[in-house]
N, C-alpha and C positions, 0 to 999 in steps of 0.2 A: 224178935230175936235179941237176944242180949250181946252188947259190944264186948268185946275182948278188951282188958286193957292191958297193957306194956308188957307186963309178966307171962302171960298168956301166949304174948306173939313170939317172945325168946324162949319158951317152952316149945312152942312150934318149929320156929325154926331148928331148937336144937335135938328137936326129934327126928326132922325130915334128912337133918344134916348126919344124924346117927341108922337112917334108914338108909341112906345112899353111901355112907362105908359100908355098912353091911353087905349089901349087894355088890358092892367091889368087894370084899370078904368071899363072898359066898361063889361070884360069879368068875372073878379073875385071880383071885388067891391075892389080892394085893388090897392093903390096911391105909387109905390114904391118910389117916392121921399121925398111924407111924410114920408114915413117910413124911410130912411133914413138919410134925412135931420131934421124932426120935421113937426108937422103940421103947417102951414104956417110962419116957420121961415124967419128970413129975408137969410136964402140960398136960404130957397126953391124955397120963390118968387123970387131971381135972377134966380135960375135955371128954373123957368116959366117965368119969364120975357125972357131970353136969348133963351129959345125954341120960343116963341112966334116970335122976332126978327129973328132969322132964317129962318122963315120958309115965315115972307113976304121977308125977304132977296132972300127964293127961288125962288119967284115968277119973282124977275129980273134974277136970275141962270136960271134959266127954260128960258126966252127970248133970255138971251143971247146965252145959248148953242146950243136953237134951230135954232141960224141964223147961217149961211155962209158963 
C-alpha cells in the first residue's frame, strides 16, 4: 500500500470534516461552520471552498490508492 503524505491527510480530514456539517445540515438543520465561522463569511466560504477541493482532490486519492 502506498503511504499518504501530508496533503493527502488534510484532504482527509477536510473531507470528513465537510461530511459531518453535512449531516448536521441534513439531520438537524443546523450549519456548524456558520455557526462558527458566521454565516457566509469570508472564512466560511474558504472553509467550503477548501472542503469542496478536497474532496475532488479525493477523487484522484481514491485512483491512486486503488492501484498497485
Amino acid at each position: 500500500m502506498k503511504k499518504l503524505n501530508p496533503v493527502d491527510w488534510i484532504a482527509i480530514a477536510l473531507v470528513i470534516i465537510g461530511a459531518i456539517n453535512w449531516g448536521f445540515v441534513g439531520i438537524f438543520n443546523f450549519d456548524l461552520i456558520a455557526a462558527i465561522f458566521g454565516d457566509m463569511s469570508t472564512i466560511t466560504r474558504v472553509v467550503y471552498s477548501l472542503a469542496g477541493l478536497a474532496g475532488l482532490y479525493s477523487i484522484y486519492l481514491a485512483s491512486r490508492v486503488g492501484k498497485k
